[in-house]
C-alpha positions as CSV (number, residue, x, y, z in Angstrom):
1,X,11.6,-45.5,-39.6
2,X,14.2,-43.0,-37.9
3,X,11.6,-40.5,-37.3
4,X,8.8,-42.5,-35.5
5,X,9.0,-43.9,-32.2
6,X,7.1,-46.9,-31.1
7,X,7.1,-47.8,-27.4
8,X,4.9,-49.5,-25.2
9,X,2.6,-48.2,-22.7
10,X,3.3,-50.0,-19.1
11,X,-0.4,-50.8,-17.7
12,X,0.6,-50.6,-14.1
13,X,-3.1,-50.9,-14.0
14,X,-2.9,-54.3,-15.1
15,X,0.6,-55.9,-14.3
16,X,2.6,-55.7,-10.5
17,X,5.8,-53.3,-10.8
18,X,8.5,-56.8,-11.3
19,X,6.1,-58.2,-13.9
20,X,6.2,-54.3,-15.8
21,X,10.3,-54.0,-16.0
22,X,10.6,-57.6,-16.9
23,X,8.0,-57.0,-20.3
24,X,9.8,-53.3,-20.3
25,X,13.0,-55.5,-21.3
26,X,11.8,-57.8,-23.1
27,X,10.1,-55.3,-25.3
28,X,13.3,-53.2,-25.6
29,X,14.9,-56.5,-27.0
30,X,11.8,-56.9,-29.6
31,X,12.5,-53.4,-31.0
32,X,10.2,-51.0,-28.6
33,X,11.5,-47.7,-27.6
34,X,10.1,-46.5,-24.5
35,X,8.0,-46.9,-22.1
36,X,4.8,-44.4,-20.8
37,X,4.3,-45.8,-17.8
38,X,0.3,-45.1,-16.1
39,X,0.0,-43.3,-13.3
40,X,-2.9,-44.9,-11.4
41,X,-3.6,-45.4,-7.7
42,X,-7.0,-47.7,-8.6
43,X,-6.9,-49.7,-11.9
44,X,-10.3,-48.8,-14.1
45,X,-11.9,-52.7,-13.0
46,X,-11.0,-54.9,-10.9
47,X,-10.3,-57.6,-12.8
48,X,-7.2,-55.4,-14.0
49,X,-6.3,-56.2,-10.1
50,X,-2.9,-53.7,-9.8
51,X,-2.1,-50.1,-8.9
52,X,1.6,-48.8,-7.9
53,X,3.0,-46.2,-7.6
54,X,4.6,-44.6,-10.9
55,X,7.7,-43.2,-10.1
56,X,9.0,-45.8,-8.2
57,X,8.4,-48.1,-11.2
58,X,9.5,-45.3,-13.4
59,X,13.1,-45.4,-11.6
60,X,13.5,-49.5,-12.1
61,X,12.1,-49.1,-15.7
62,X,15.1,-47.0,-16.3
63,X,17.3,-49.3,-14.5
64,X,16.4,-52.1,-16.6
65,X,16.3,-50.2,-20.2
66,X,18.0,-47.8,-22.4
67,X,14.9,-46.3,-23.6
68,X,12.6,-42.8,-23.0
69,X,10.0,-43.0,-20.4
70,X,7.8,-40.7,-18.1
71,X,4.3,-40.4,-17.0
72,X,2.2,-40.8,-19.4
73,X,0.3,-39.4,-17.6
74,X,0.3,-38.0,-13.9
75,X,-1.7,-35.4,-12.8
76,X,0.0,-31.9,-10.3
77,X,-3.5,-31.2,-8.9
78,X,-5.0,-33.2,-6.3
79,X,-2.9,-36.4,-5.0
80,X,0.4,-34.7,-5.4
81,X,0.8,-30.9,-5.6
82,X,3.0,-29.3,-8.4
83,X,5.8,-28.7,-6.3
84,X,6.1,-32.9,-5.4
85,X,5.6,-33.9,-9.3
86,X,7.9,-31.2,-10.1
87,X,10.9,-32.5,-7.6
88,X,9.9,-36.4,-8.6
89,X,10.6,-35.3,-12.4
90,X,13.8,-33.3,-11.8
91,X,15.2,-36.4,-9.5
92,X,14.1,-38.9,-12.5
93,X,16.2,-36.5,-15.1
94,X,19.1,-36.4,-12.6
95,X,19.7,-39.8,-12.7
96,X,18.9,-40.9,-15.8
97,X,19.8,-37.5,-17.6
98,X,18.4,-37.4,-21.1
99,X,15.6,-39.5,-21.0
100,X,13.2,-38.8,-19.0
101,X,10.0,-36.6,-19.9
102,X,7.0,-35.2,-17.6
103,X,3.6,-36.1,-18.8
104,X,0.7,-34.1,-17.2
105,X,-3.0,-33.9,-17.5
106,X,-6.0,-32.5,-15.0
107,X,-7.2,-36.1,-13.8
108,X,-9.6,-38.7,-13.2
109,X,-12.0,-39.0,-10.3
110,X,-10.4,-42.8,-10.3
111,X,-7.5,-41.3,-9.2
112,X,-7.8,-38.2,-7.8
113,X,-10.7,-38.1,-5.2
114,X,-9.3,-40.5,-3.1
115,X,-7.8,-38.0,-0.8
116,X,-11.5,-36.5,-0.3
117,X,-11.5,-32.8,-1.4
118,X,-14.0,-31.6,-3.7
119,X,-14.5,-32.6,-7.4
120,X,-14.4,-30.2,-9.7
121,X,-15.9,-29.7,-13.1
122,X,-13.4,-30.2,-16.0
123,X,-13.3,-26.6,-16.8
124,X,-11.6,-26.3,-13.0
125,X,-9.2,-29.0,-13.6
126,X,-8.0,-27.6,-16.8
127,X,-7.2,-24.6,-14.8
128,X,-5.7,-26.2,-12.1
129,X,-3.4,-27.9,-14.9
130,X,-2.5,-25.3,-16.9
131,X,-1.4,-23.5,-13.1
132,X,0.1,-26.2,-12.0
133,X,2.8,-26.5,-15.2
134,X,3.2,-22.7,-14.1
135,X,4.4,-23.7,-10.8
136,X,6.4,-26.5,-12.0
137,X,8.8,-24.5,-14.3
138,X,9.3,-21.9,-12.2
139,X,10.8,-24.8,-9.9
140,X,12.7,-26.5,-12.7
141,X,14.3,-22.9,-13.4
142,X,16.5,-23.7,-9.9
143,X,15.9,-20.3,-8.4
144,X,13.9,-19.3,-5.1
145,X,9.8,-19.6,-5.9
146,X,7.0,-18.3,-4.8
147,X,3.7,-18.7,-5.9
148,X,0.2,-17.1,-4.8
149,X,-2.1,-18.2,-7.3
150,X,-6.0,-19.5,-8.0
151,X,-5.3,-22.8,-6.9
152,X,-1.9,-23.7,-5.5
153,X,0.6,-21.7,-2.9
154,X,4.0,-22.1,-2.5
155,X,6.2,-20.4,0.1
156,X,9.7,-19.3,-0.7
157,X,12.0,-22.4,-1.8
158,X,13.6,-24.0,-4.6
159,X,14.8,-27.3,-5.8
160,X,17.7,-28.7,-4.9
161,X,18.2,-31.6,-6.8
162,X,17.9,-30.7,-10.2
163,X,19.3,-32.2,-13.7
164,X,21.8,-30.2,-16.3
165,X,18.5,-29.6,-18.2
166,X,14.5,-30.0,-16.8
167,X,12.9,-32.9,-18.4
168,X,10.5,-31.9,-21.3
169,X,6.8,-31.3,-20.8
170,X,4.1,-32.9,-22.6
171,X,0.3,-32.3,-21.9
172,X,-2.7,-34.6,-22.3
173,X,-4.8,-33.0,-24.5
174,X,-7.8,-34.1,-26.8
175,X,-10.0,-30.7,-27.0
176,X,-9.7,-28.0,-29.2
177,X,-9.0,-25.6,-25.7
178,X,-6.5,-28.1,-24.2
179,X,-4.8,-28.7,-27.7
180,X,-4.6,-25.1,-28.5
181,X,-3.0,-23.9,-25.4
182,X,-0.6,-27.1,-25.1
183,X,1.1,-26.1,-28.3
184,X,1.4,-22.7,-26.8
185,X,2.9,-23.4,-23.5
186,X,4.5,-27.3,-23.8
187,X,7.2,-29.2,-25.0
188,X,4.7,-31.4,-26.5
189,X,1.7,-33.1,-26.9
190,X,0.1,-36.4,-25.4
191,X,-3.5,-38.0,-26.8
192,X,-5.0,-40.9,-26.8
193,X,-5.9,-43.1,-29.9
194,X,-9.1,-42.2,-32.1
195,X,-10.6,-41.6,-35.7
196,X,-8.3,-40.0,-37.8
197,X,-10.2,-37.1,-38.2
198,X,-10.7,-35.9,-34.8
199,X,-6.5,-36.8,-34.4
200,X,-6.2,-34.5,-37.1
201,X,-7.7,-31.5,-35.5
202,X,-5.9,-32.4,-32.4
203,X,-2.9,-31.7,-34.1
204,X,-4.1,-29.0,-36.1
205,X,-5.2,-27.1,-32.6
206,X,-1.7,-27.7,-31.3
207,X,-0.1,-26.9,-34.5
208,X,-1.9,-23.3,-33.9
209,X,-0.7,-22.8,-30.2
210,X,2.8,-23.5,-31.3
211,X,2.9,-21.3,-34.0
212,X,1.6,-18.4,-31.6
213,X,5.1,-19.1,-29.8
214,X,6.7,-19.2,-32.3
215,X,7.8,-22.9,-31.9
216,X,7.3,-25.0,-34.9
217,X,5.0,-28.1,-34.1
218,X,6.5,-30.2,-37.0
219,X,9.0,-30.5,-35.0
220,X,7.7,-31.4,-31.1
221,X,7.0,-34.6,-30.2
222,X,3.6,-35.7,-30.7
223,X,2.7,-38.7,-28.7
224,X,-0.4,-41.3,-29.1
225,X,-1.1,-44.0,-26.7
226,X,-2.8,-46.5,-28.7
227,X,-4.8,-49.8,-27.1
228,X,-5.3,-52.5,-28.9
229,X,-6.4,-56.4,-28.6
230,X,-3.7,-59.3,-30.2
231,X,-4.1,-62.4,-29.6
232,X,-3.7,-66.0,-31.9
233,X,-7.2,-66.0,-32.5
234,X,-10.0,-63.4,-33.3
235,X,-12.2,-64.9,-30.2
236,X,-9.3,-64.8,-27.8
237,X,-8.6,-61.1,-29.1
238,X,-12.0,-60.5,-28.4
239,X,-12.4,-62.0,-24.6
240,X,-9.1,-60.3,-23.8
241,X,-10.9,-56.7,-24.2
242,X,-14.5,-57.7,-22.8
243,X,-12.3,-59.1,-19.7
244,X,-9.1,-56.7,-19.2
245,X,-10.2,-53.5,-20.8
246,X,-13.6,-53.0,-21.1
247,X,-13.4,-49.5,-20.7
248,X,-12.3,-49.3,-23.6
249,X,-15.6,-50.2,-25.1
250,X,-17.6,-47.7,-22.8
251,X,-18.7,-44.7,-25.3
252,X,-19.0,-42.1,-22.7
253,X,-16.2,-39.6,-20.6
254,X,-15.1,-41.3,-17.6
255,X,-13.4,-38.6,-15.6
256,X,-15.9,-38.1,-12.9
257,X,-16.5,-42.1,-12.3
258,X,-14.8,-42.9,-8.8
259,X,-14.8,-46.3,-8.6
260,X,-13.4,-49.7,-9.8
261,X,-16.2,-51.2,-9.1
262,X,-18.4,-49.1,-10.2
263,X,-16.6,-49.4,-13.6
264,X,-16.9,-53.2,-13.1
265,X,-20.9,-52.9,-13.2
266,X,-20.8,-50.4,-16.2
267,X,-18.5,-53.4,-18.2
268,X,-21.8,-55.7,-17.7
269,X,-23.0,-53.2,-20.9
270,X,-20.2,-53.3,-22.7
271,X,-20.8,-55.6,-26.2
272,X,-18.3,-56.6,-28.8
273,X,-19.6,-54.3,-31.2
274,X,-18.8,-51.0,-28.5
275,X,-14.7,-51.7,-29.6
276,X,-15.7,-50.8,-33.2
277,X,-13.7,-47.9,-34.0
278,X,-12.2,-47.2,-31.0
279,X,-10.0,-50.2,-30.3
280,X,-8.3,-52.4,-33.3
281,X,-9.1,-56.2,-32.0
282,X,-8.2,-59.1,-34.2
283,X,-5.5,-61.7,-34.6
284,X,-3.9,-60.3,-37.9
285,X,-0.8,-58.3,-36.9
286,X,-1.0,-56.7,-40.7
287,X,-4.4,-54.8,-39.4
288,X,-2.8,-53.7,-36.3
289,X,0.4,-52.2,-38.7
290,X,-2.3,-50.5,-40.7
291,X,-4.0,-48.8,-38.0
292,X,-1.0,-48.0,-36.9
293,X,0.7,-46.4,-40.1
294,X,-2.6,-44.1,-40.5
295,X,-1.5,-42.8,-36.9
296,X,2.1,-42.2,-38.1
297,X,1.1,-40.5,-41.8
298,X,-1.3,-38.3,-40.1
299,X,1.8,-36.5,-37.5
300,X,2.7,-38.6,-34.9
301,X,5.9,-39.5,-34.0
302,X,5.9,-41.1,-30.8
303,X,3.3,-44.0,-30.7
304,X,3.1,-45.7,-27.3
305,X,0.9,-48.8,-27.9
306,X,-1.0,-51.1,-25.0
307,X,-1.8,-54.5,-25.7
308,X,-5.1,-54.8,-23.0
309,X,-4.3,-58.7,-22.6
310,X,-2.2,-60.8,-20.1
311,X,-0.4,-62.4,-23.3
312,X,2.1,-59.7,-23.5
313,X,5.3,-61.7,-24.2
314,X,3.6,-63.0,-27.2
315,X,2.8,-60.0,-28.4
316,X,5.6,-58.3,-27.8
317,X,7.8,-60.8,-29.6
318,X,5.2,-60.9,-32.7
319,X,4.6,-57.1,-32.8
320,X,8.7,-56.7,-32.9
321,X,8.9,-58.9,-35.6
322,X,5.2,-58.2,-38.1
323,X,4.7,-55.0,-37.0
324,X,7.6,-52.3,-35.9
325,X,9.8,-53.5,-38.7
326,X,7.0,-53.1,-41.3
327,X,6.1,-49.1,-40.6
328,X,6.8,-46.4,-42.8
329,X,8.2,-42.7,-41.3
């Protein structure tokens, strides 16, 4: 399987920062690749009960693995302007030259409104994204910048600290717009797990915007963050989700929702049968590996997957052995 990828996705949401590099080694020992570590200053419920602060984390992960890892994803806009993202990046590559990547997307309320400006419609934030990656390789070209645009200013400076080569940049991206223009202007693409059929326009969107660069999308990364319930028994699969991610089960975009709490009173809704096609839960790894291989036939070559329960060392070590070993490039 030399052409797929299969990491796990750090739920800083869920786990403290010494508790996410210990299971970022362990699952480096069980086969895992890398790690996409969440960028989060609230987790989605409160249950969850963590929040740190990602490139801190991102800097022990890498002392304490050999894998890729980046933000998967963090957003330029609101809590952090381009110009901070883009010098936390380029530090990240320096030290750990050839490994790191920049994930970016245009944010959730969660995250994003706790430093009290307005909150925009998603329209705006795609805007601000798209203008904040401007800003952010004009700094990682190492000349003098300055910038005067819709959203973001920056007066005359540069980066000092940079690496032989910027990090890569990957988008989060799961509309037809977003998708489009990510093939056009990134290094790759980021999205989270759904049908088939909407992955494959995804993909087909990006395949499109890459082309009009003339870049050739079979060949960029394409990454998937999948979540997913394991656990020894069906039931236990099943109360891991309800309990630890039942966001997962909500059916509706959750961008503008502000609070945990708030989240934590939607969750009361939230019944078994809301997972159903959006989240593989069960207790037989050989369904997880199926799900998994449609991901992997339909393009994807990075697959970063999040196991939503506190049994993580369990999975890892089960996953590493049923699972990994068993998928097909």
């Amino acid at each position: 399987m030399s052409d797929v990828q299969i990491g796990m996705a750090a739920a800083l949401e869920q786990f403290s920062p010494r508790e996410s590099i210990e299971l970022a080694a362990l699952a480096e020992q069980h086969g895992f690749s890398g790690q996409m570590a969440a960028d989060h200053f609230q987790p989605w419920v409160p249950a969850q009960g963590e929040a740190s602060f990602v490139w801190s984390v991102l800097a022990s992960l890498a002392e304490n693995t050999a894998g890729d890892l980046g933000p998967g994803v963090t957003c330029p806009s609101f809590r952090l302007h381009p110009a901070m993202v883009a010098q936390a990046a380029a530090t990240l590559e320096a030290t750990y030259p050839g490994r790191t990547w920049l994930g970016i997307g245009s944010g959730e309320a969660l995250n994003e409104h706790i430093v009290g400006g307005y909150w925009p419609e998603a329209p705006e934030r795609v805007r601000r994204m798209f203008e904040a990656l401007e800003v952010i390789r004009k700094l990682f070209s190492g000349k003098d910048v300055k910038h005067s645009g819709e959203f973001f200013k920056l007066h005359n400076t540069r980066l000092w600290t940079l690496p032989d080569a910027p990090p890569p940049i990957y988008i989060a991206s799961a509309g037809p717009y977003t998708s489009r223009k990510t093939g056009e202007l990134a290094d790759g693409i980021i999205t989270p797990g759904a049908s088939i059929e909407k992955l494959e326009g995804i993909l087909d969107n990006f395949g499109k915007g890459a082309r009009k660069a003339d870049k050739d999308p079979d060949t960029m990364p394409k990454l998937l963050q999948v979540h997913l319930s394991w656990a020894a028994t069906d039931e236990e699969a099943l109360s891991n989700a309800i309990e630890q991610w039942p966001n997962g089960g909500m059916k509706f975009p959750k961008a503008d929702v502000r609070s945990p709490f708030d989240f934590e009173q939607m969750a009361k809704l939230v019944r078994p049968e809301d997972f159903e096609g959006r989240m593989v839960i069960s207790a037989d790894p050989d369904k997880h590996r199926a799900a998994l291989q449609r991901f992997v036939d339909a393009g994807f070559n990075r697959i970063y997957l999040h196991n939503v329960g506190r049994n993580q060392k369990e999975w890892l070590e089960t996953f590493g052995r049923e699972v990994i070993p068993k998928l097909t490039a």
